[in-house]
N, C-alpha and C positions, 0 to 999 in steps of 0.2 A: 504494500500500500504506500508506506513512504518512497520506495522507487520512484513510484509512480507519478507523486506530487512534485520530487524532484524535476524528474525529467522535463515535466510540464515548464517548470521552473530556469532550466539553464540553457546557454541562446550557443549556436555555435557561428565564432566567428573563422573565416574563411582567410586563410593568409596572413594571420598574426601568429606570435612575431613577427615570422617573415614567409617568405613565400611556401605553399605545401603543406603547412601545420593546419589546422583544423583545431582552435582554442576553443577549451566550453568555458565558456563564461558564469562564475556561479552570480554576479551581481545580481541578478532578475529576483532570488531567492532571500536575498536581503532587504526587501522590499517586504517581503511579506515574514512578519515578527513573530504570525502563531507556526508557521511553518518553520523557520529558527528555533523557536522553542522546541518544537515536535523535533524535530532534528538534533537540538543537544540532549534531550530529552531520552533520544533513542540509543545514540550512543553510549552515554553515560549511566543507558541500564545495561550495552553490551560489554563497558568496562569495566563496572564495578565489582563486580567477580572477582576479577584480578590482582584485588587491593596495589592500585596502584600507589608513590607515593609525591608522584609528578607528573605534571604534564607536558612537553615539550612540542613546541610546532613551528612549523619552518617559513619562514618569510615569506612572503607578505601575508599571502591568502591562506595560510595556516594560521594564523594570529587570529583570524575573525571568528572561527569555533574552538581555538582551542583554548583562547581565554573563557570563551562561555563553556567548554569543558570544563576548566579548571575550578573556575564558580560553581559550576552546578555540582560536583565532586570534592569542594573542598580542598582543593589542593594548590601546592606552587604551582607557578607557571613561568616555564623556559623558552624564551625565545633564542630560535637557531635563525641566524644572521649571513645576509652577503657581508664577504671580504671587507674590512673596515669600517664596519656600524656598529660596531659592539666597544664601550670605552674602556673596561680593563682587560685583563689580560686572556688570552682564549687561545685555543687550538684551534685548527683547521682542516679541513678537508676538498678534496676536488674532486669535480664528479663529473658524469656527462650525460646531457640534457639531450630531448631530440632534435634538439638547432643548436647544438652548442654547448658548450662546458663551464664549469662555473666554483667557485669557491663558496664555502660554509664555514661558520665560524660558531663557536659555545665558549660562555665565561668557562675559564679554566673552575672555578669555584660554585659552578649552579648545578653537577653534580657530586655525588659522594657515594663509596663504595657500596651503601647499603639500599641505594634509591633505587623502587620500581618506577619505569619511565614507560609513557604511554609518548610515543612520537603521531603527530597527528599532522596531517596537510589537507589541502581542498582537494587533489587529485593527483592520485597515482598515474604517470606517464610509464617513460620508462625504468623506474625506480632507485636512478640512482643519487638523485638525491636525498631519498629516505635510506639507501645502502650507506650514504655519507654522514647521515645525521646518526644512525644507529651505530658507525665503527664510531665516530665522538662520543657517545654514550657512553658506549663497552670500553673505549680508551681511558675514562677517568671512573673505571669500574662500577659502573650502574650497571642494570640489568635490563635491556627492555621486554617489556612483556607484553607488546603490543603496539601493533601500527593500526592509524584511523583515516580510516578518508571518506570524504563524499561521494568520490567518484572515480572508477579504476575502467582506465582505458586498455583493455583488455588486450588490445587489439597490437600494444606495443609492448606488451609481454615484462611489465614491471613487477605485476603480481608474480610470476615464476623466478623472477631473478632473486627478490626477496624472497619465495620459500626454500630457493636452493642455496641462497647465504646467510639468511638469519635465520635465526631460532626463537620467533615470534609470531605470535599469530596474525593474521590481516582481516580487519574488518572494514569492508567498504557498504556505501548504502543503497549503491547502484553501479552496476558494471553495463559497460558497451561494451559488444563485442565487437 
């Protein structure tokens, strides 16, 4: 049912970035605030299980659910950053996008050996930037026990690259094939 409301919800744009990509747009679905609720709402029953004991979500359009994760759960909230946005001291990572490659960055001190970490973004492409946020994790010894996303673009096979190198589970709220 929430697929369903989703989909209704996200627009695709033709040639952003740049030529070939085929962007979903979540903007359309922020417009509508009971539909947001329902949506953290949904997730946040498929998390809780897992006692997480963070949230972490990756720039930009990971920021917009997974702060209302973190709220709705009770917990911190880790923002994972492009290259030079973050003011103290952080590790990095480099990954590759389907237009391109890119750097991430985590305060060296936002996790700690004993943190369960929920990594969350708006949509899984080809995964590697959730591959790059979860070796940051696993490097300053958290565990993640869970990736979140709205939407898994099935089609560029980032859900498999994640099951075959991490060791968490993947919960998305609607898949294109």
């Amino acid at each position: 049912m929430i697929a369903t409301f989703i989909e209704q919800h996200i627009r695709t744009i033709k040639d952003f970035p740049k030529e070939g990509v085929y962007f979903k747009d979540i903007t359309p679905l922020l417009l509508e605030p009971s539909l947001c609720d329902e949506i953290t709402d949904t997730i946040a029953q498929q998390l809780a299980p897992l006692q997480p004991t963070k949230i972490a979500a990756i720039e930009s359009r990971g920021f917009l659910f997974g702060m209302l994760l973190a709220n709705k759960l009770r917990l911190p909230f880790v923002p994972i950053r492009k290259e030079g946005k973050l003011p103290a001291e952080t590790i990095s990572a480099c990954y590759e996008l389907e237009y391109g490659t890119n750097v991430i960055e985590l305060h060296k001190d936002a996790i700690t050996p004993n943190d369960r970490v929920v990594i969350h973004d708006d949509v899984l492409a080809t995964g590697g930037t959730a591959k790059a946020a979860y070796s940051l994790i696993e490097s300053l010894g958290g565990t993640v026990v869970a990736f979140s996303f709205l939407l898994n673009l099935d089609f560029l096979h980032g859900k498999a690259l994640l099951e075959k190198d991490c060791s968490a589970p993947i919960f998305c709220l609607k898949d294109y094939d």
